[in-house]
Backbone bond lengths (Angstrom), bond angles and torsions (degrees), N, CA, C in turn:
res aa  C-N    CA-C-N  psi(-1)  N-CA   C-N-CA  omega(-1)  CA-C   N-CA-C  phi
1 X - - - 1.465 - - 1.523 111.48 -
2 X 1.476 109.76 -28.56 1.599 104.31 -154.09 2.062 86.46 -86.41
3 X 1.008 112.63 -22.13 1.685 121.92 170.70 1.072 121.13 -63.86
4 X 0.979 119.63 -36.10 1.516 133.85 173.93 1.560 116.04 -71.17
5 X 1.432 105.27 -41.30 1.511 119.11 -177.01 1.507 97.03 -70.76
6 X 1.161 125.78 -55.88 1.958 129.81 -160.19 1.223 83.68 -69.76
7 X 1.803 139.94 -17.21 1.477 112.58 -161.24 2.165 101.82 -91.17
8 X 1.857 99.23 -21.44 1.178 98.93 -171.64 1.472 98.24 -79.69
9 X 1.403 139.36 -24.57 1.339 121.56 -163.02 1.610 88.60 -81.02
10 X 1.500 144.84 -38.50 1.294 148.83 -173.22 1.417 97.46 -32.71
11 X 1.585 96.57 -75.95 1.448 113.18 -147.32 1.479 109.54 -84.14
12 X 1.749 126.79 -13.46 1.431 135.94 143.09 1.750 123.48 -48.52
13 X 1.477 117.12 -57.83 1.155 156.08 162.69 1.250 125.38 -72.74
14 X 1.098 139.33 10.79 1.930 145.52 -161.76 1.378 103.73 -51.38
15 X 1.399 117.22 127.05 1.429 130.75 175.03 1.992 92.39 -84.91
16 X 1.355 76.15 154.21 1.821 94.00 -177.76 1.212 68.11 -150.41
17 X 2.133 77.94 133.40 1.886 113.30 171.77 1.484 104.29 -64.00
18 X 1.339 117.30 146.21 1.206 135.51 170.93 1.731 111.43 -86.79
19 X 1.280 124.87 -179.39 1.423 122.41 -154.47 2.096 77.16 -138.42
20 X 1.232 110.02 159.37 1.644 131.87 118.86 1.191 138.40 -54.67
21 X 1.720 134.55 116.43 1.284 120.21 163.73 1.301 83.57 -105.05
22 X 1.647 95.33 157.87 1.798 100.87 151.75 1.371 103.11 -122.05
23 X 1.219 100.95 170.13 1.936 109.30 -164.67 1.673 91.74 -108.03
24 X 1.171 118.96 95.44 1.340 120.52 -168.29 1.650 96.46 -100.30
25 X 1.844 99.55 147.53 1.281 109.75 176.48 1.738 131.43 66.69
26 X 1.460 97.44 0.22 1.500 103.13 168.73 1.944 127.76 -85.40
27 X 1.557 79.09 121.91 2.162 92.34 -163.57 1.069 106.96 -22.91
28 X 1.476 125.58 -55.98 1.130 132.43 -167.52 1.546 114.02 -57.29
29 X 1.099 127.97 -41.41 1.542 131.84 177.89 1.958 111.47 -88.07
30 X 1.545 120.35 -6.15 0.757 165.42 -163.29 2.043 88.37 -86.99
31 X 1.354 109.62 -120.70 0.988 119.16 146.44 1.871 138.88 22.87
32 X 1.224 73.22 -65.08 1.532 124.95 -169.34 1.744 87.85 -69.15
33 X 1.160 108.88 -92.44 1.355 139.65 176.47 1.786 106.72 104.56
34 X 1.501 88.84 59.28 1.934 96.49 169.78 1.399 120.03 -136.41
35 X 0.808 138.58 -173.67 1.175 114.54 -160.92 1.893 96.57 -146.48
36 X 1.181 118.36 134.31 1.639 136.66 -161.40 1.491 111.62 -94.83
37 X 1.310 131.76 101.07 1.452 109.61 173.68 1.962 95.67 -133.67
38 X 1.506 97.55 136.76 1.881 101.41 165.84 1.773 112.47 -100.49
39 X 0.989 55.25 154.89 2.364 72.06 170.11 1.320 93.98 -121.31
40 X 1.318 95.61 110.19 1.241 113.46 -178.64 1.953 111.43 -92.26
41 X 1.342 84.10 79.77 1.741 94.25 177.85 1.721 102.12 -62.86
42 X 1.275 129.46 -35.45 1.392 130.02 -162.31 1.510 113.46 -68.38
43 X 1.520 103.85 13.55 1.331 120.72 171.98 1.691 116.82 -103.59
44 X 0.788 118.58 -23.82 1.453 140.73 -173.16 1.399 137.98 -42.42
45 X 1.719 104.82 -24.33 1.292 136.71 -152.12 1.564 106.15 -170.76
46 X 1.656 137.98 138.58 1.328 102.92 159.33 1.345 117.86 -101.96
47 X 1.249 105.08 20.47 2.096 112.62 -172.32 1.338 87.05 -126.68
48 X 1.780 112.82 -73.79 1.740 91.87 -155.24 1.667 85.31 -100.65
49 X 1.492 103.47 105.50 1.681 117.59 169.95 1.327 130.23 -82.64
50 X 1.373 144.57 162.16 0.620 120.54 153.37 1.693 137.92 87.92
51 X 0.864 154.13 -176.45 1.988 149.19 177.99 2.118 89.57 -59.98
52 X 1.109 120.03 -43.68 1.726 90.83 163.45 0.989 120.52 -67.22
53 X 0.917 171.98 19.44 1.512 163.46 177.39 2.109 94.99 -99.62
54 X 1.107 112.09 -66.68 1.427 112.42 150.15 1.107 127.19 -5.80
55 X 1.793 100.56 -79.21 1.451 127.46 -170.87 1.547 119.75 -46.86
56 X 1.471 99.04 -56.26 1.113 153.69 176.92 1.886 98.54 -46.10
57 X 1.067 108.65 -65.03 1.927 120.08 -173.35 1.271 120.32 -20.73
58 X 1.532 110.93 -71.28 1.125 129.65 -152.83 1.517 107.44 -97.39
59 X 1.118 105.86 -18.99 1.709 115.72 166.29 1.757 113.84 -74.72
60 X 1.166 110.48 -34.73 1.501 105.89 174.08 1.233 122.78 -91.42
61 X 1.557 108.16 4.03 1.368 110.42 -175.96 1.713 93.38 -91.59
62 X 1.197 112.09 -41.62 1.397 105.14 -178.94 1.487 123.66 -79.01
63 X 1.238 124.39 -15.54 1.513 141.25 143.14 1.649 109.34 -15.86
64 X 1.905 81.74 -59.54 1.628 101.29 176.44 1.106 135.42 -60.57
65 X 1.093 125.18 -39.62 1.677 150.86 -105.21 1.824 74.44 -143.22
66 X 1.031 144.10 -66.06 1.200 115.80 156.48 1.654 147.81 -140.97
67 X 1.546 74.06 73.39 1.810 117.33 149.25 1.252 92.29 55.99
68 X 1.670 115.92 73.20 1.396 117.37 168.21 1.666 84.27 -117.06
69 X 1.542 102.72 140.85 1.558 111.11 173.23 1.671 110.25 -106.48
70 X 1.686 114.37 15.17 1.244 84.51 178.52 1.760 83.29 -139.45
71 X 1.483 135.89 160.97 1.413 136.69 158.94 1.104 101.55 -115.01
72 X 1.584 119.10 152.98 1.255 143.76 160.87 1.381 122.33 -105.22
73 X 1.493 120.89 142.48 1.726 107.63 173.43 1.358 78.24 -157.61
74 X 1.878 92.56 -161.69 1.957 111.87 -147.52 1.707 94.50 -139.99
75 X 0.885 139.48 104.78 1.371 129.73 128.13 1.226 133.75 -104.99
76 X 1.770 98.14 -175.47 1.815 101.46 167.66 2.203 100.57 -101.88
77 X 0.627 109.11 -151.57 1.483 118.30 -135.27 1.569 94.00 -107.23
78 X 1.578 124.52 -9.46 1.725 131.34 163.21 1.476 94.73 -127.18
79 X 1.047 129.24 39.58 1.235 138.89 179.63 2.248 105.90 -48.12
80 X 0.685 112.29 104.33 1.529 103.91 164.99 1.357 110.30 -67.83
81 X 1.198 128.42 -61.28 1.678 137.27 168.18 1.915 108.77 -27.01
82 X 0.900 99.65 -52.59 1.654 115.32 -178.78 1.412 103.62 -80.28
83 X 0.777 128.26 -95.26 1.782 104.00 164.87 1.707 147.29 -21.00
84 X 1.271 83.39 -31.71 1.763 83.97 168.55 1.971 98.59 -91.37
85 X 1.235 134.44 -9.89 1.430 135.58 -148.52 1.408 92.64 -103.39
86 X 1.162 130.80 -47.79 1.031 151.36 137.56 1.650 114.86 -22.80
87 X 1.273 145.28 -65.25 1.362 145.15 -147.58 2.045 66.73 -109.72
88 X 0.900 167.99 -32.40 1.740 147.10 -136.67 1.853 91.57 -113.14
89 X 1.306 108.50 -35.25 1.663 112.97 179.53 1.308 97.87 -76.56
90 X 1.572 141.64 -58.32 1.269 132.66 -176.63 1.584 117.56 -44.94
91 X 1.179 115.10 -40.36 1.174 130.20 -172.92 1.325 108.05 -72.77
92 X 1.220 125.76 -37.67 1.421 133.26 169.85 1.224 136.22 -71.91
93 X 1.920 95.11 -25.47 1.549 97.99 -178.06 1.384 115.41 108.25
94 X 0.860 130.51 0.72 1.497 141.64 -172.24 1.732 110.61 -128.67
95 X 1.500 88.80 148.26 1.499 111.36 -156.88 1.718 89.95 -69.73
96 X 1.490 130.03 -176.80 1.403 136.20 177.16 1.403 110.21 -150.51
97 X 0.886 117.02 142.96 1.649 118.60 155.75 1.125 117.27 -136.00
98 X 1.930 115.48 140.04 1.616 110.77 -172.32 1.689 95.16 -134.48
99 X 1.692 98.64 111.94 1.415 118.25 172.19 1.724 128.74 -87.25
100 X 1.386 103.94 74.02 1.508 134.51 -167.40 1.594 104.01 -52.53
101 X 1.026 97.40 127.27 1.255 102.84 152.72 1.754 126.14 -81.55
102 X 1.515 99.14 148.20 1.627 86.76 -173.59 1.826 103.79 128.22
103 X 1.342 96.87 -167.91 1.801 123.25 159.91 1.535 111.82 -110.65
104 X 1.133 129.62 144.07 1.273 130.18 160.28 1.631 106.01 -57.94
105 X 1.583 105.73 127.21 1.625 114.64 168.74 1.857 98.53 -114.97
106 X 1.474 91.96 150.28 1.386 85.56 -175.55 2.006 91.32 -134.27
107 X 1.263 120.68 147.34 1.178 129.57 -7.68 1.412 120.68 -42.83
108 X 1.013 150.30 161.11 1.183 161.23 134.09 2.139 106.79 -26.56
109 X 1.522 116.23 140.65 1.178 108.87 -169.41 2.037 100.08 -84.38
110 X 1.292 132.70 -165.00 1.466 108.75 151.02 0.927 134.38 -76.37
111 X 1.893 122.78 -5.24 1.283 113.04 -161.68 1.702 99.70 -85.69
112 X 1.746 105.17 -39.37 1.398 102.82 175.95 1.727 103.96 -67.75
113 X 0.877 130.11 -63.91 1.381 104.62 -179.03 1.281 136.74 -63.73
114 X 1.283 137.97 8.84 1.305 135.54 102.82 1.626 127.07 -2.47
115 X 1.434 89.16 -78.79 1.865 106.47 -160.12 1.761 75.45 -57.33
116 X 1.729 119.67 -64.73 1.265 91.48 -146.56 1.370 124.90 -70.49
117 X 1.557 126.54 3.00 1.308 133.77 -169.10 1.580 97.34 -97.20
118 X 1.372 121.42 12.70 1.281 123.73 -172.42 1.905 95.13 -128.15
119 X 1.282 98.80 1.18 1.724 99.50 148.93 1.785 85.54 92.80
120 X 1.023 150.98 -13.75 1.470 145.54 151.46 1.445 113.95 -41.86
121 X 1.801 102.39 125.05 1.030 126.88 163.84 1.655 132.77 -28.03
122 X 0.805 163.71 -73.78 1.735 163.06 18.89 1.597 87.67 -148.68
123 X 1.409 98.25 125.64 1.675 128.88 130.15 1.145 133.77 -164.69
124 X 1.446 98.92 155.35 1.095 124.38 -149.72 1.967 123.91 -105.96
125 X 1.313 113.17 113.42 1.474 119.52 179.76 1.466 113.40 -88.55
126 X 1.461 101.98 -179.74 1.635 84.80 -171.27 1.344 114.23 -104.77
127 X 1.607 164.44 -176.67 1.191 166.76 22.00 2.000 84.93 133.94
128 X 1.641 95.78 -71.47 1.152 109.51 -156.82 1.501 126.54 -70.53
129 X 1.514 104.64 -24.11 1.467 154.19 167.95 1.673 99.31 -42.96
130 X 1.551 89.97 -72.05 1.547 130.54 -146.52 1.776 92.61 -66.42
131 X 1.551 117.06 -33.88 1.710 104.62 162.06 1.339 140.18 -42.83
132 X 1.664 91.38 -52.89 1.597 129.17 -178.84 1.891 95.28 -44.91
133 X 0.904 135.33 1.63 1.872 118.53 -121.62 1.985 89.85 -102.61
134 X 1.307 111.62 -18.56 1.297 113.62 170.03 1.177 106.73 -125.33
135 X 1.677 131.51 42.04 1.770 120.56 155.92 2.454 99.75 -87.79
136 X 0.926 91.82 172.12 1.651 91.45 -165.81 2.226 87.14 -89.16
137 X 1.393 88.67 -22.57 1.601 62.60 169.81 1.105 136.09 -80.72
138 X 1.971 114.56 -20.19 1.170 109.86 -175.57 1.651 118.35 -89.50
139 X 1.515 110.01 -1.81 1.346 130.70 159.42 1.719 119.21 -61.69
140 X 1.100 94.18 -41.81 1.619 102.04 167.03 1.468 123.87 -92.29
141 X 1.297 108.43 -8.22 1.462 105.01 143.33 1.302 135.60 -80.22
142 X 1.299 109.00 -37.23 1.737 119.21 169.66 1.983 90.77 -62.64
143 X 1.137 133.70 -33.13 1.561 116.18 -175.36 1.354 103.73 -78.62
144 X 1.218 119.85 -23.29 2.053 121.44 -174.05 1.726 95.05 -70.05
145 X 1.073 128.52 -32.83 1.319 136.36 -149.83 1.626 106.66 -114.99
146 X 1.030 125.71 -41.63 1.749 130.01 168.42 1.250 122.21 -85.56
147 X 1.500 119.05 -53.48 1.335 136.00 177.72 1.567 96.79 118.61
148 X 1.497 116.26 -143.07 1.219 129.87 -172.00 1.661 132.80 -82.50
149 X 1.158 118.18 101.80 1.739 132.43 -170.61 1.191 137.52 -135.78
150 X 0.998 110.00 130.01 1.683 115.57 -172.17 1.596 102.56 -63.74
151 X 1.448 129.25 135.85 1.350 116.15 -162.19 1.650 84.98 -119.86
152 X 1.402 115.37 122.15 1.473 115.26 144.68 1.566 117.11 -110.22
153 X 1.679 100.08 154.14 1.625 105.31 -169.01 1.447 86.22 -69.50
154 X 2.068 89.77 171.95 1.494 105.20 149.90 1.412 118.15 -56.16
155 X 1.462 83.93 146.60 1.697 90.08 -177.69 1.622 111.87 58.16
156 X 1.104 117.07 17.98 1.465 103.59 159.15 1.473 113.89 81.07
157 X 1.145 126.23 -34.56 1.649 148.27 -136.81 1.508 88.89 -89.34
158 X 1.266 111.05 82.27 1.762 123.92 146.97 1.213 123.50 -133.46
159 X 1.403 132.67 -164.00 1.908 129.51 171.42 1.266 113.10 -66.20
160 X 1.472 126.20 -28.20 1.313 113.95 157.82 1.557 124.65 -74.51
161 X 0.719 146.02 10.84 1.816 159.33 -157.45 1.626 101.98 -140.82
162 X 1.282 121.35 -44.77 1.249 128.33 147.37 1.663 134.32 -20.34
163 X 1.866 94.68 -60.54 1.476 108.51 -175.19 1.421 95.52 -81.76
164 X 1.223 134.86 -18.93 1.334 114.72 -147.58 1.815 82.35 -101.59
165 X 0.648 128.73 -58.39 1.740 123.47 178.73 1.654 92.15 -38.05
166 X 1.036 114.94 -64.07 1.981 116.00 -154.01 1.416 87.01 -45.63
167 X 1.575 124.46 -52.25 1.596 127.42 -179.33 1.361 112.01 -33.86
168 X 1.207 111.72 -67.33 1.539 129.43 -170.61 1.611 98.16 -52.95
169 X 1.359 107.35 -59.73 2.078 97.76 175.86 1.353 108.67 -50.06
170 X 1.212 113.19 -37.22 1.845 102.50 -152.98 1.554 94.88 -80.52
171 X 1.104 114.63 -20.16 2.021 118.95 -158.03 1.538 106.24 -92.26
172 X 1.756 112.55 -43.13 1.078 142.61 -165.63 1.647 124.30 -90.21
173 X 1.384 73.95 -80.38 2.020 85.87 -162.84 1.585 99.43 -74.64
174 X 1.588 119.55 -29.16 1.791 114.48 170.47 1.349 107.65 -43.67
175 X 1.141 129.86 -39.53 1.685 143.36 177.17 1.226 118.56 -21.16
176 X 1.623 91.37 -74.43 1.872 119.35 -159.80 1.509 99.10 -77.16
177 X 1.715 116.14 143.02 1.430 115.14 172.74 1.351 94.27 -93.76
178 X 1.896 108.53 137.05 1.136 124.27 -171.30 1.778 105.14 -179.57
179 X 2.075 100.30 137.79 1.533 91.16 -161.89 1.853 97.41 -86.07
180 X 1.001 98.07 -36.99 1.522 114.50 -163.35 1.658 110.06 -128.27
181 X 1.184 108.38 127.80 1.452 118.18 -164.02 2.045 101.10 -122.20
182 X 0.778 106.74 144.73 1.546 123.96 -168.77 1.956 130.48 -123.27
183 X 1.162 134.27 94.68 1.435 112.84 -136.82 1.634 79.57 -136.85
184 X 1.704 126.82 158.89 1.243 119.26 -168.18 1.947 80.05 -112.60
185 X 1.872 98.48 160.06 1.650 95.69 -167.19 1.735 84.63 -135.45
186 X 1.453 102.92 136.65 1.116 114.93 160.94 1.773 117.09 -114.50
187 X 0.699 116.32 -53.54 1.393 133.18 -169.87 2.065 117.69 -110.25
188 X 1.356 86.57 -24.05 1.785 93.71 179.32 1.140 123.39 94.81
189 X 1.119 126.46 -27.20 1.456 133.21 169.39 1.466 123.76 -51.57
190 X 1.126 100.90 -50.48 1.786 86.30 170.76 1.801 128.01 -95.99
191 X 1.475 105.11 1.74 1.521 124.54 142.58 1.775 122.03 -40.25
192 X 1.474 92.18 -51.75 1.214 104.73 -167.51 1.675 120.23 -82.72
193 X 1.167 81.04 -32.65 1.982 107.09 177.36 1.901 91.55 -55.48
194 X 1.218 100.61 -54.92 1.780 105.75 -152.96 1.803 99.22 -64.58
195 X 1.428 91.63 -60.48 1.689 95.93 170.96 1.554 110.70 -44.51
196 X 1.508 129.68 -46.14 1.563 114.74 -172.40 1.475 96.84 -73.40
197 X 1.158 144.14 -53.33 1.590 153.06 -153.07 1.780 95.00 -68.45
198 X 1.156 121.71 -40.38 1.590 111.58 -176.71 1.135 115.45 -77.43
199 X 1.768 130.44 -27.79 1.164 154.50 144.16 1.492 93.35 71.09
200 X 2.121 108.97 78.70 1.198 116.86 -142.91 1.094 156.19 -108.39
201 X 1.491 87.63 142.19 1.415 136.28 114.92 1.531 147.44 -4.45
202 X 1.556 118.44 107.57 1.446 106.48 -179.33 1.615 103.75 62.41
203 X 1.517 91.21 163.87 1.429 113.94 172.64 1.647 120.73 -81.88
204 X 1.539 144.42 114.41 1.140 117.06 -165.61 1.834 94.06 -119.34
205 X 1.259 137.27 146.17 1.178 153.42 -171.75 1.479 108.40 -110.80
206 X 1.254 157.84 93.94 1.313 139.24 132.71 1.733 125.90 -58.15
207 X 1.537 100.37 132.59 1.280 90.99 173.38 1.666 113.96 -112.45
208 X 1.294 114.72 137.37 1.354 119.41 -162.16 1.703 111.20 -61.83
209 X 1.336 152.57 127.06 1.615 121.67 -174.63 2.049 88.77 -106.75
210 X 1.272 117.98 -9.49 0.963 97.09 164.02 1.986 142.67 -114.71
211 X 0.875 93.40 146.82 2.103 91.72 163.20 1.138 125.58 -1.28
212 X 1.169 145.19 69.84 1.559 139.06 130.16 2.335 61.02 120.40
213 X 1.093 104.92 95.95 1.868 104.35 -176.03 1.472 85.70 -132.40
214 X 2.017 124.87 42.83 1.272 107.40 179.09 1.712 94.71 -90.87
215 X 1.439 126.01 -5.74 1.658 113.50 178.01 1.584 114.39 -86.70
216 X 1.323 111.23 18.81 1.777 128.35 169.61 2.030 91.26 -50.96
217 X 1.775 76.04 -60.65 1.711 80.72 -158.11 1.429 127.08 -51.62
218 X 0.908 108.04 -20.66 2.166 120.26 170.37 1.446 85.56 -79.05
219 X 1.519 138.93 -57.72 1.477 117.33 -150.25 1.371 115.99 -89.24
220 X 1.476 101.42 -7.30 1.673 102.08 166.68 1.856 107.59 -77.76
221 X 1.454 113.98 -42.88 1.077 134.27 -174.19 1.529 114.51 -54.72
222 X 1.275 111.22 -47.84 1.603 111.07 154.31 1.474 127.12 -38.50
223 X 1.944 85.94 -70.91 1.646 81.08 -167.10 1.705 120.88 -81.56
224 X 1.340 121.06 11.20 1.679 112.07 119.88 0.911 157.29 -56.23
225 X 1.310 103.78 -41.79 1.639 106.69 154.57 1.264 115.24 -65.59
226 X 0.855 129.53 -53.12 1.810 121.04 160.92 1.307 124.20 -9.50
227 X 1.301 78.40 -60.81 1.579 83.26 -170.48 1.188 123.61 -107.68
228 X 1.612 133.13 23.46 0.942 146.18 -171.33 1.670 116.53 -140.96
229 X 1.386 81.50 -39.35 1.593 95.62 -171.75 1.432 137.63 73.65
230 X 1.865 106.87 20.43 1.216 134.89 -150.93 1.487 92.85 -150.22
231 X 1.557 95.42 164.71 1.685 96.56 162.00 1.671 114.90 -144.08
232 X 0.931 120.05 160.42 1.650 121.06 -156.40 1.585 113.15 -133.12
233 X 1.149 118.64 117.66 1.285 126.62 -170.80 1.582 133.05 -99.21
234 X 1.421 106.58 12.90 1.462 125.01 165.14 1.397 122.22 -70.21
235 X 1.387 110.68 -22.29 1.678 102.48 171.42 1.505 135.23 -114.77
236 X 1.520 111.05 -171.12 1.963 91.53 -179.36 1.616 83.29 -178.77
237 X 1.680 89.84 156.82 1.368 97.59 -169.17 2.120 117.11 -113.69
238 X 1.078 114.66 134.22 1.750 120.76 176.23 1.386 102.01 -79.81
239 X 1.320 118.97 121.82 1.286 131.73 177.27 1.746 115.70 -112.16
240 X 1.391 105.73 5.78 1.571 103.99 -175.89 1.863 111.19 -120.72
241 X 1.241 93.12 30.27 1.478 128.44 -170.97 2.101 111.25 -96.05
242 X 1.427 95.55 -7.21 1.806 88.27 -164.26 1.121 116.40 -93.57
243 X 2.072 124.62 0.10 1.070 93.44 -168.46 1.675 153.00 66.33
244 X 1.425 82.34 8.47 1.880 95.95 168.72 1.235 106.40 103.98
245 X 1.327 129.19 -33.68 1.493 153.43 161.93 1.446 145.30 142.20
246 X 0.773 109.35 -153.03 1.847 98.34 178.86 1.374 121.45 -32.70
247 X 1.238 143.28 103.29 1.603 148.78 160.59 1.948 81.13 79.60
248 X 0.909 135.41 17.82 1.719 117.91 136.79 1.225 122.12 -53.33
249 X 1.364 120.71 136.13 1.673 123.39 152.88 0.977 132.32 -111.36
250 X 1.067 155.65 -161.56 1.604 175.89 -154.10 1.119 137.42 158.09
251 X 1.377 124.13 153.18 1.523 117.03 -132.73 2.239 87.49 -77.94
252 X 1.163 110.29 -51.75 1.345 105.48 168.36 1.404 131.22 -21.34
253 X 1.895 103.09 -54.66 1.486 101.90 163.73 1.098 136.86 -55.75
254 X 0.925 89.96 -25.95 2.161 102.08 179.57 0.884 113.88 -95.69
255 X 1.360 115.21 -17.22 1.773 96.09 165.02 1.482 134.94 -93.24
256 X 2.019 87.12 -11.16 1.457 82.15 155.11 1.667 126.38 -88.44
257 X 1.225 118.62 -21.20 1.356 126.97 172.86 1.510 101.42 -52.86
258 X 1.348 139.96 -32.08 1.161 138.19 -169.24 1.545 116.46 -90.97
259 X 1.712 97.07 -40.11 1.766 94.31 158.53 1.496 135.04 -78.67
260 X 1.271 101.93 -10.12 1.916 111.55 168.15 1.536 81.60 -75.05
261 X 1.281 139.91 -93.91 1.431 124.67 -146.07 1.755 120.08 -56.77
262 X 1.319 94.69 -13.77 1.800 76.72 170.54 1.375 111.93 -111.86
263 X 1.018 117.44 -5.31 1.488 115.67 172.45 1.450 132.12 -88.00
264 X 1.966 96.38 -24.41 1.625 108.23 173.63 1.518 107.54 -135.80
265 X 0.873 94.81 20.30 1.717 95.13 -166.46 1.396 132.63 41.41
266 X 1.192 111.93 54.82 1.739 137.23 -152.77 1.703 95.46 -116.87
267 X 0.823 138.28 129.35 1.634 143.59 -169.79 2.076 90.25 -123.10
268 X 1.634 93.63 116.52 1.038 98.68 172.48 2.107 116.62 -113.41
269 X 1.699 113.97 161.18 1.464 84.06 177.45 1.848 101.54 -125.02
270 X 1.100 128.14 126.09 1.471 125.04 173.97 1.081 109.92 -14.41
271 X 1.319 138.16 -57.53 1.357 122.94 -140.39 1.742 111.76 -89.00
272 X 1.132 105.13 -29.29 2.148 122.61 166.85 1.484 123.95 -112.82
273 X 1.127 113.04 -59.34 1.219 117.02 -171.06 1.748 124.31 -79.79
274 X 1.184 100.82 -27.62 1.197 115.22 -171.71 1.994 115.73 -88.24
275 X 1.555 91.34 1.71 1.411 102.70 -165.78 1.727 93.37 -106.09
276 X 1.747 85.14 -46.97 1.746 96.61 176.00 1.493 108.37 -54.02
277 X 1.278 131.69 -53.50 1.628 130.48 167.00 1.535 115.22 -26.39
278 X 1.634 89.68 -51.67 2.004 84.97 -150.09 1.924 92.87 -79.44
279 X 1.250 121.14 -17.78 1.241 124.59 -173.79 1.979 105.85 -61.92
280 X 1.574 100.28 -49.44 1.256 117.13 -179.36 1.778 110.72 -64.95
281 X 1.187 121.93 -37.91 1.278 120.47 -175.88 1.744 94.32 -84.48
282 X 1.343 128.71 -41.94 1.534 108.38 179.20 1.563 126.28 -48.78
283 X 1.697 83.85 -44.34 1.790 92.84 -172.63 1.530 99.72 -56.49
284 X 1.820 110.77 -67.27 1.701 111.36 178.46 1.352 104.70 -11.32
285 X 1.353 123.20 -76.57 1.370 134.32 -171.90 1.491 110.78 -36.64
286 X 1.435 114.51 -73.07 1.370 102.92 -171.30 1.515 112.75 -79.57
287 X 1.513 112.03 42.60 1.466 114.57 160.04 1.689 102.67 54.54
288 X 1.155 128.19 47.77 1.874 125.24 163.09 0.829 103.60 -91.30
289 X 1.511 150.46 2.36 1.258 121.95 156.92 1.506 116.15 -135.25
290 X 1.245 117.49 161.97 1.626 126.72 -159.24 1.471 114.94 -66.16
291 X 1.663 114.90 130.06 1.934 105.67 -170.26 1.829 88.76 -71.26
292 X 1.352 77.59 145.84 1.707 118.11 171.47 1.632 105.73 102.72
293 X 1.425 121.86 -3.38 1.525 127.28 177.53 1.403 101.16 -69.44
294 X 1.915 96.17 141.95 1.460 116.99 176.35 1.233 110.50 -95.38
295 X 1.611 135.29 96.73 1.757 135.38 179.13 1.813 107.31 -70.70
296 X 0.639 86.73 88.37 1.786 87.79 174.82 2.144 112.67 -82.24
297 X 1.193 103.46 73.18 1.332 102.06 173.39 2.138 128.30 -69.48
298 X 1.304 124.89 130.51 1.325 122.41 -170.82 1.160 90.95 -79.75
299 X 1.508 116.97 162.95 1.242 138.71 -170.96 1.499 92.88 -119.16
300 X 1.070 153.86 80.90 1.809 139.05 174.07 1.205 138.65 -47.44
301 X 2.074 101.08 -25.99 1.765 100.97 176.12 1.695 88.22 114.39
302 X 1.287 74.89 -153.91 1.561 98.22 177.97 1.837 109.91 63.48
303 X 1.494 106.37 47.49 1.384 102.12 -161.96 1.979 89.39 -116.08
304 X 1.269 112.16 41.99 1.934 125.70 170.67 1.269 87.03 -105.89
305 X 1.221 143.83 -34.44 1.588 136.80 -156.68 1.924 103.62 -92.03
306 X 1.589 127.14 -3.03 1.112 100.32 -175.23 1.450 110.79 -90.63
307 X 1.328 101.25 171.88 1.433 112.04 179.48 1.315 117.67 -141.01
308 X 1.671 99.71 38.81 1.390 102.50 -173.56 1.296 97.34 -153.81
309 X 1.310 139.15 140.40 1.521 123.38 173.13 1.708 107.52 -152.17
């Protein structure tokens, strides 16, 4: 049964191989003398893109696997997680619900109208609510009040979201020659995936996208051990990388988000990728890593949430 299920999310859901760019000829790597290439996962999917599609896998297989017709998850209000959860349940056949953090704003932004034109539920608790969102009581209140649902966290980031990243390292990124690899972290889950899948291996970099994001490192650190039952000492995380915090910018960020797209045609989005960039071009700069090193930075997706291009 459980074969049958991974074969319907496949062939519902079909991953398409992703490509390499390299960022050729930029001073900074120049200079430097290293050399820049992305995996552009944000190609992968055109709804669920990106490190969700991964995330995303192994959670809907068990959705499947036993015969829940409706999923639950958590965002904020440009949620990428909620948008791709949303377009991966439609596709599957199964009902959705997306428990927002926030107030309802109306118009509606696109990401929520998306989810909801993709037949997902949405409501929304408030700030204070929105903590509560993994105690088992307030889970059993969302069941007194909905009925029956497969619950995935925000952001996806559990042992199932876990395996499906470690997949993607072990299948994928083992592939590409590269000394030091670079990935933007919101939630930890696909931090943790990459670290178990390289089983390590190489140098791995997280960059924090949020505010004071130094308790990443225990929650990545867990869910390796989780799922491994080991712990691995090849990686470490940049915490002065956020930009003020979650989906903050600065005028710096945007101007590099604006010179990756006209210079390589690389589409970056504030809130992950674009943080992961400027982190990678600072370090280049202050020379942290050795000339002739290959930086292989992930690309994650999540490029429905910009609002800037």
């Amino acid at each position: 049964m459980r074969k049958k299920h991974l074969l319907s999310v496949f062939d519902l859901l079909p991953y398409h191989p992703t490509p390499l760019q390299e960022i050729i000829d930029h001073p900074a790597c120049i200079k430097a003398g290293v050399r820049l290439i992305v995996k552009r996962e944000d190609l992968n999917h055109p709804a669920v893109s990106g490190n969700k599609w991964w995330k995303l896998k192994y959670n809907l297989v068990a959705a499947l696997q036993h015969r829940h017709k409706t999923v639950l998850t958590f965002g904020g209000a440009f949620s990428n997680h909620i948008h791709a959860t949303a377009a991966a349940a439609h596709e599957l056949g199964l009902d959705a619900i997306g428990i927002i953090r926030g107030e309802e704003t109306l118009p509606l932004n696109p990401t929520l109208q998306f989810a909801v034109d993709q037949g997902m539920q949405i409501s929304y608790i408030s700030r204070t609510a929105y903590r509560e969102k993994a105690t088992p009581e307030f889970i059993q209140t969302l069941h007194d009040q909905l009925g029956d649902f497969f619950l995935i966290p925000e952001g996806g980031s559990n042992r199932l979201a876990v395996r499906g990243c470690a997949e993607f390292a072990g299948d994928h990124l083992s592939k590409i020659g590269f000394d030091h690899l670079l990935l933007p972290v919101g939630t930890g889950g696909t931090m943790a995936g990459v670290v178990c899948g390289l089983k390590g291996r190489k140098n791995i970099t997280g960059i924090s996208v949020l505010k004071d994001g130094g308790f990443l490192r225990e929650d990545v650190e867990k869910m390796v051990k989780d799922l491994t039952g080991t712990s691995f000492d090849n990686w470490s995380m940049l915490t002065e990388y956020h930009e003020g915090g979650y989906a903050k910018t600065s005028p710096r960020l945007i101007n590099l988000m604006e010179e990756m797209k006209r210079r390589y045609g690389l589409p970056l989005d504030q809130v992950y990728t674009g943080k992961l960039f400027l982190a990678a071009m600072n370090e280049i700069e202050a020379k942290s890593f050795s000339r002739g090193s290959t930086i292989l930075l992930l690309h994650t997706g999540g490029m429905q949430g910009v609002p800037i291009h």
